[in-house]
N, C-alpha and C positions, 0 to 999 in steps of 0.2 A: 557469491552474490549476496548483497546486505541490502535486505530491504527493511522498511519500516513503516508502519500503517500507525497516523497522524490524527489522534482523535480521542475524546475525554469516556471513552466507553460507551457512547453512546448505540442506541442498533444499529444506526448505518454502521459506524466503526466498525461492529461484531460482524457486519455484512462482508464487511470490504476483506475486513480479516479472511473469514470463509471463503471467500470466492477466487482471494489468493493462495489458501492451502491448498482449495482443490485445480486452480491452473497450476503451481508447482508439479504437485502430482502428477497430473496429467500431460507435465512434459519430460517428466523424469528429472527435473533438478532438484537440486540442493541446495537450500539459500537458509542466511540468517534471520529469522523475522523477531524485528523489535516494536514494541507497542510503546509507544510514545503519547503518555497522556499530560504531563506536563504544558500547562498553559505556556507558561514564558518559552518551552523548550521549540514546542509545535509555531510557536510566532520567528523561530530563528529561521523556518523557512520560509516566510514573508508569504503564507495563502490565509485568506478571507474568511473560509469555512472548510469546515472538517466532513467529511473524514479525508484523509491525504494520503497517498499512496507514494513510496522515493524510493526507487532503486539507484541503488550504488551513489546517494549522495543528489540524485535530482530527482525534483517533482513531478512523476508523470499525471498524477490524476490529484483534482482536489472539491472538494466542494459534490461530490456526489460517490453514487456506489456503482464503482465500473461493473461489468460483466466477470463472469469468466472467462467469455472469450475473448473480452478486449482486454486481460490483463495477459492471458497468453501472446497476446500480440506485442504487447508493450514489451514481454520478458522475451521475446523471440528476439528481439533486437540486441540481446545482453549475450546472444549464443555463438 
């Protein structure tokens, strides 16, 4: 699984990061996480505001800081 959290470091960013370590954990996967601070990079996936959450290439969350639980929801669907 390759995910990537879409965001110039700001706290949410650092939020959304955390709160995808610990749903990974918490389901027992194993996934890539890449941080993607690049302006030009973050606009190849065409969202508004940051911070952005993309598993395996689509954007599941953008413009706010999921949950923990809603990001295990999101990754349940990759299982």
């Amino acid at each position: 699984m390759e995910i990537k959290i879409l965001g110039t470091g700001c706290p949410k960013c650092k939020a959304l990061e955390q709160n995808t370590r610990e749903a990974l954990q918490e389901l027992g996967i194993t996934a890539n996480i890449e941080k993607v601070q690049d302006v030009n990079k973050i606009m190849e996936y065409d969202i508004m505001f940051t911070p952005g959450l993309v598993v395996n290439g689509e954007v599941k969350v953008s413009g706010k800081v999921a949950t923990k639980d809603e990001i295990k929801e999101i990754l349940q669907n990759y299982l």
